[in-house]
Every structure is written in C-alpha cells, then in structure tokens.
N, C-alpha and C positions, 0 to 999 in steps of 0.2 A: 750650955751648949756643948755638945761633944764635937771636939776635932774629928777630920776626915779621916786622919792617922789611925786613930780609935776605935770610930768605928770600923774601919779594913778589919783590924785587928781581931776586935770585937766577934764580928763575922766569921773571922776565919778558925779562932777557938771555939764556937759556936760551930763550924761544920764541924773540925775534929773530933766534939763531943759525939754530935750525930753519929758519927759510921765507927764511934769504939764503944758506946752505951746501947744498950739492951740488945747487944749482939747485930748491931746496923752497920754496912758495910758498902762501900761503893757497887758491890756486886745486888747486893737489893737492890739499889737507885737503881741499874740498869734490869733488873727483873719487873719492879714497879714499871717503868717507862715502856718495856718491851709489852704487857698484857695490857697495861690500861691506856697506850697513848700510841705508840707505835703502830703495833696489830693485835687491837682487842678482839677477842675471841669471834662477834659477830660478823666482824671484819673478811675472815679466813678464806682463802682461794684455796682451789685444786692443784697445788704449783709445788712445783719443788721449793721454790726459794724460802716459803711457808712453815715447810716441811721439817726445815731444819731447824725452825720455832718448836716445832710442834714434838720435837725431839728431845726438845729442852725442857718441856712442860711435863713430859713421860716422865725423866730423871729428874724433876724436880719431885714431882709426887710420891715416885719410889722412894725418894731420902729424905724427905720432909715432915715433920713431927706433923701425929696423930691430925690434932686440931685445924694443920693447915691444906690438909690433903684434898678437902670438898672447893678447895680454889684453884688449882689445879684438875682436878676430877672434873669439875666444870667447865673449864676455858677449855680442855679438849671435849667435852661432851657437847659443848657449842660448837668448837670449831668442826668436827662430824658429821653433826646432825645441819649443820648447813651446808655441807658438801654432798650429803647422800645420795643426791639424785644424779651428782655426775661424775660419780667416783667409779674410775678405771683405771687399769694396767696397762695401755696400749704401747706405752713406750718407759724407760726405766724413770725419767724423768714425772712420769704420772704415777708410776707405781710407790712413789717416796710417801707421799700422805697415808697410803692406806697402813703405815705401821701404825695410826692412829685408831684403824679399826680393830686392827689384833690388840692391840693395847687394852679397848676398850671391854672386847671380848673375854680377856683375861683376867680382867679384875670386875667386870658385872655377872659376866656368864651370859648376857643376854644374846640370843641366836641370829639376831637381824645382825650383828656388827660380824658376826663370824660367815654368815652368810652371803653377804659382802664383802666381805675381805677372801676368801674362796673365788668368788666373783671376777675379782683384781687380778686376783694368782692364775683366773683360766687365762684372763687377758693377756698376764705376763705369759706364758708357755706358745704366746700364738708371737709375742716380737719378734723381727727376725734376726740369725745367728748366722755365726761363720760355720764352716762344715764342720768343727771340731764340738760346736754347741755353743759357743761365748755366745751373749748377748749385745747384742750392737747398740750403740746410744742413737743412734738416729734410722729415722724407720725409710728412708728412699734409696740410703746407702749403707755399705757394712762398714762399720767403725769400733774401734775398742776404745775409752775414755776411760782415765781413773776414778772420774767423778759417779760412772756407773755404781759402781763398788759401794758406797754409800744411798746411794738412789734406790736401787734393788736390796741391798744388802742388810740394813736396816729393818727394812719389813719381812724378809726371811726369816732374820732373829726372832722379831716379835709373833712372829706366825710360830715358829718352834717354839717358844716360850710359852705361848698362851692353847698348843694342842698337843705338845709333845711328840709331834709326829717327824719323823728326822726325816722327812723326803724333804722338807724343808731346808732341815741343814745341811744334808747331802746335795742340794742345789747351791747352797750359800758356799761350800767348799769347792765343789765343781768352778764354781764363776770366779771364784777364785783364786784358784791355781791358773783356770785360763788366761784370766786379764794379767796375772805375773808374769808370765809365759813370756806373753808378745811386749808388756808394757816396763818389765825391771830391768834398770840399767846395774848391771855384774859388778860394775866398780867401788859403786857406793850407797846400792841397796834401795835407794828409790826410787822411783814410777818416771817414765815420760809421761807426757799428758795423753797421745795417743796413739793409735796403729791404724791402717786405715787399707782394705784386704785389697787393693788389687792399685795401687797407686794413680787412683783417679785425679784428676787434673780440680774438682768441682771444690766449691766452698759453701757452705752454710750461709747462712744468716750472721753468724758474726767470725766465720775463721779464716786466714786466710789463704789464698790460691798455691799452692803446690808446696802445703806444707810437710806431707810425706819424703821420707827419703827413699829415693830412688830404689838401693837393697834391701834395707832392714825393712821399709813401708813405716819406720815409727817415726813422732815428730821427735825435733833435735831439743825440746827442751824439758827442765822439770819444772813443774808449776808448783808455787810453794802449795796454794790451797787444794787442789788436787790431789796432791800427797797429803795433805793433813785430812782428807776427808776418808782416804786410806787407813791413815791411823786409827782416828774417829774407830770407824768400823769393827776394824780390827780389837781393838779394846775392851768395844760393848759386847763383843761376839766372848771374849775371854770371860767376862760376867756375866754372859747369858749360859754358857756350855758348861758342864761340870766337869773338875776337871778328869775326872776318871772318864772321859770320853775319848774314842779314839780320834778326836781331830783336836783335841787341846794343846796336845804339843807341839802339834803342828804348825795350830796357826800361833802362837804363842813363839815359835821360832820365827815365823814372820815378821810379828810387831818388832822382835830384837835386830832383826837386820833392817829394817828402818829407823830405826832410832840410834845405829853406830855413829854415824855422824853429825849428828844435830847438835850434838855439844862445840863441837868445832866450829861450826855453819850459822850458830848464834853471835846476834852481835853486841856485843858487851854494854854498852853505854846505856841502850836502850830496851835491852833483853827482848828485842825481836827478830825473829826470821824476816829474810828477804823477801821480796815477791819471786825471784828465782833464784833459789837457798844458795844452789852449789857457786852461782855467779857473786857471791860476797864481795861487796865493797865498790865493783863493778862503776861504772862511770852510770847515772842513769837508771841504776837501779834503786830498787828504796825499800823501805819496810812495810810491811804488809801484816796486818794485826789482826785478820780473821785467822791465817793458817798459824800464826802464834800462838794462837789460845788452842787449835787443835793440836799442834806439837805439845805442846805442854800439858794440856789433856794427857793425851798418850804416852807420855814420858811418866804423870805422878801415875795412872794404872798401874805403870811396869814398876814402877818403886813399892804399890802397895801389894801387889802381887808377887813380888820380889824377882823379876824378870831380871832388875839392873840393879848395882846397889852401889854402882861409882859413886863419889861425892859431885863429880862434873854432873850428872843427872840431877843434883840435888839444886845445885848453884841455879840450873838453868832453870826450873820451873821457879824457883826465887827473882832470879832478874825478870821471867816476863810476868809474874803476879805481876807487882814493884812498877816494872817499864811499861806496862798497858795499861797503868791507872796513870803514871804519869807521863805518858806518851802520846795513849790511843782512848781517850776519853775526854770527853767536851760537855757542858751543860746544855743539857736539852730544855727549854722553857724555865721556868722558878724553882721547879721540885725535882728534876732528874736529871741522869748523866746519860749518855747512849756512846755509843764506840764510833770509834773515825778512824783511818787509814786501812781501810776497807776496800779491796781493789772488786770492781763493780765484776756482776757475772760474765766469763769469757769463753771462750771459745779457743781453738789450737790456731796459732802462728808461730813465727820464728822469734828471734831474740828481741826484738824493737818492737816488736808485737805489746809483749807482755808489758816490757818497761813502758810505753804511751797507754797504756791500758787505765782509766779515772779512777781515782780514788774517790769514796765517798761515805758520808756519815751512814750510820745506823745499821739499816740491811738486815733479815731477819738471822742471816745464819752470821753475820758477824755479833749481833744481840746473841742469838741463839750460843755462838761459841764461847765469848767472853763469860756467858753464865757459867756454861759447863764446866771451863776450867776453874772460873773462881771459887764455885763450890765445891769441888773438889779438892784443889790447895787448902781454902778455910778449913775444912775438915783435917788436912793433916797439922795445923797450926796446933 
C-alpha cells in the first residue's frame, strides 16, 4: 500500500511533468478549459464579455503551428455563424464581436462575413457622440469610458487589417486621441475610467450617482482593468499598423506613457497590479489578475518591439507570469485550471466603489487575458 505522503507526492511530480513535457504548460490547462468547458464555441453570445474570448482565439490562430490552426478557425467560425442573425453595432459594447467578422473575412475571403461586418460599421457611425465626434459608451446619455477603446477598437484594427482601407484606421486614431483628451490623468500617464459631457446627476445600471466631478466632468479614479484594456488595444494596433505608417509613432508613444509607472505600481510578492494601480497598498484594496495579464501583455509588446528596454520591464512581466499561476489560478474540475481574482464587470464610482466591487473565478476576458499574456511570455522563454 502506498502512504498518503507518496502519494501527494506522487501527484505532484506527475503534474510537474505535465506542464514541462511536450511543451504543456498551465496556460494550455486554461486554453483547454476556456473552448471546451467554460464557453464552447456553440455556446457564444453577442456580448462584449465573449468578445474578449474571442480575441484570444484570433491570436491564438495567428501564432499557432500549421496543424493547430482548423481548432481555432473553427471555434470562431462557430461562435459567428451562431451570432449571424443578430450581429450589430448599436453601441461600442455590441460592436466588440464583430472583430470576429473581419477576422473571418480575412483569412476566407468569404463576402457574407465582410458584408456584415460593413453592416456593424453602419451601425457604429449612427452611436451617439460628443460634439467633437468621441463615441459615447452608453446610448441615453453622452459618456466617455476607457473600456470603449477596446470595444470599438478592436474591430477597427481587424476591419483595416482584413481591407486595407485606412478610414478605418483614421477612425481608430480619431477615438483615440479623443477619449485621451478627456480621459488621461498628466501625472501619471493613465486613463480615468470616465468623463461624462454635461455633469448629470443619473446612474446606469451598475455606476454610481454623482460620480462626475463637478469641473473636470471625469470620475476621480483609475481603474486597473480599464486601463489594461487601453494597453490591450494599444499594442495589437502597433502589430496590426506598419510601422512606416504615419500614426505608428504616435501611437506607440502612447503605449510608453502608460507603461512609465507600472513598474513602480507592481506589487512584488505577488507580481500583481491592484484593482486601483495608483492606490497601492491602500487599506481594502487588493489584487486584481485580469488587468495583470493585460499590463503585462503590453509591457512584453513594448520589450519585443523594443518600445522599453529597462530590466524593471523585464522583472515585471516575470513576477506576474510566476504570481498569476501562483496567485490567480485554481482547479477547475479534474483536468483544468481557469483564473480567479477577477473583479466582476463594473461600472464608474468613487473609491469604495471599486474596492467592494466581487471578485470571481473564470470570466471570459479574465480566461481570455491570462491566455494572451501567457502566450506571449512563453514565446520569449
């Protein structure tokens, strides 16, 4: 009979083999778990929260050896072809899936997905905007969000990518520059969560009442994942744009003035960003592991791109690989890991806002981010 000691053991060299033979790594476990158990392809809704799955299945395809590519190919050609019929732009939040049409487009040629996604883009040109053109994230009142930037953003790229037509990306740099405008704090190079045109007293569905300020109209705080979907953005747009374009510089100077203090702003032990970065350490506040995997995303870009080339850069996407396997990862069922310390989707309040705001497992864009940076890191090991 084997002691209980042994077998622990047993076990536990037996995972280690797993995720350092035939190239298996905790970041599969959460890939497997994300397509076949999470949200399988037939599963797929019209939703943003989806979308930022569905973002990770694009980049998975584009880096992924030959053989493995019809598995991805697939799971977005399911999740698509099940959205068809009610796939729209009406608000930035709808308009996130349709980078799955361009996608599609771009690598079939087939005209029904371009056709549609065309479709989405009239929808997006009719949201409504502030007088300057920004697009509002909610369609009853004028709002700026950072989380737009990725929602719209997204599908700009893949629409310029898959027609080459720059009114696309001249809208994706337009929205741009506007939501920096109203939305960057001077001091330290990142976003508020929002701006809001005429200091209405009203609240949404989940934000709360009188969270504009009085002069500026922005709210008073930075949201970790809000800014990290800024990065996000940012990033993919550097690998989509050539760089002999005239807006590479540009926005490439962007990414670097968000990323001046995220080295600072990291927290050591656990190589995660906060839920509210600049608030570190803060009584109440905590770590938050979807916008870690997007910092750190956007961090290894600018090292392969050679944006940054500190060693403080280097250290940090090391601690949060390292700190969000053993941090922000949990067994999901017998066969898989999925992500945890995942603040649920939010809305603009003030500081106690965010800190009460639930933490919870899985979540497609926490799956969705954990992938992206781990495959990324892997790649530079």
């Amino acid at each position: 009979m084997i002691s209980n000691k042994l077998r622990i053991v047993f076990v536990f060299f037996l995972f280690v083999f797993f995720e350092n033979s035939f190239g298996q790594t905790w970041v599969d476990s959460l890939d497997s778990y994300a397509r076949e158990a999470f949200l399988p392809a037939k599963n797929y809704k019209w939703r943003w929260t989806h979308a930022a799955l569905l973002n990770t299945m694009m980049k998975q395809y584009d880096d992924c050896a030959p053989e493995q590519k019809p598995l991805y190919l697939g799971y977005i050609k399911t999740a698509m072809s099940k959205t068809y019929a009610v796939a729209n732009g009406k608000t930035p939040n709808s308009v996130a899936s349709a980078m799955g049409l361009a996608f599609l487009y771009s690598v079939t040629k087939e005209e029904k997905y371009k056709t549609k996604a065309e479709q989405v883009y009239a929808d997006y040109l009719k949201i409504r905007r502030t007088k300057e053109g920004a697009v509002s994230h909610l369609m009853l009142f004028t709002e700026l969000w950072d989380d737009t930037m990725f929602m719209i953003g997204e599908f700009l790229l893949k629409m310029y990518a898959a027609t080459g037509d720059e009114k696309y990306l001249d809208e994706f740099v337009k929205q741009f520059r506007l939501h920096r405008e109203k939305l960057q704090n001077k001091e330290n190079g990142l976003w508020v969560h929002g701006w809001d045109s005429d200091n209405k007293t009203h609240c949404t569905f989940c934000s709360e009442m009188y969270w504009a300020d009085k002069q500026k109209r922005t709210s008073t705080e930075i949201w970790g994942r809000g800014n990290g979907w800024i990065v996000v953005t940012l990033s993919d747009a550097l690998e989509t744009i050539p760089k002999t374009n005239v807006y590479w510089t540009e926005l490439a100077g962007y990414l670097k003035e968000m990323l001046v203090r995220l080295p600072e702003l990291q927290e050591v032990q656990t190589g995660h960003w906060y839920q509210l970065p600049v608030r570190k350490g803060e009584k109440d506040n905590w770590i938050e592991s979807s916008s870690t995997a997007m910092f750190a995303y956007g961090i290894n870009v600018a090292l392969d791109l050679s944006l940054v080339n500190d060693t403080a850069y280097r250290t940090c996407v090391n601690r949060a690989y390292k700190g969000l396997r053993q941090y922000s990862t949990i067994t999901a069922g017998k066969h898989y890991l999925t992500a945890k310390n995942v603040c649920i989707g939010t809305c603009i309040g003030h500081t106690k806002y965010y800190f009460k705001r639930k933490s919870i497992t899985g979540s497609p864009y926490g799956l969705g981010m954990f992938i992206q940076f781990g495959r990324r890191y892997e790649k530079r090991m």
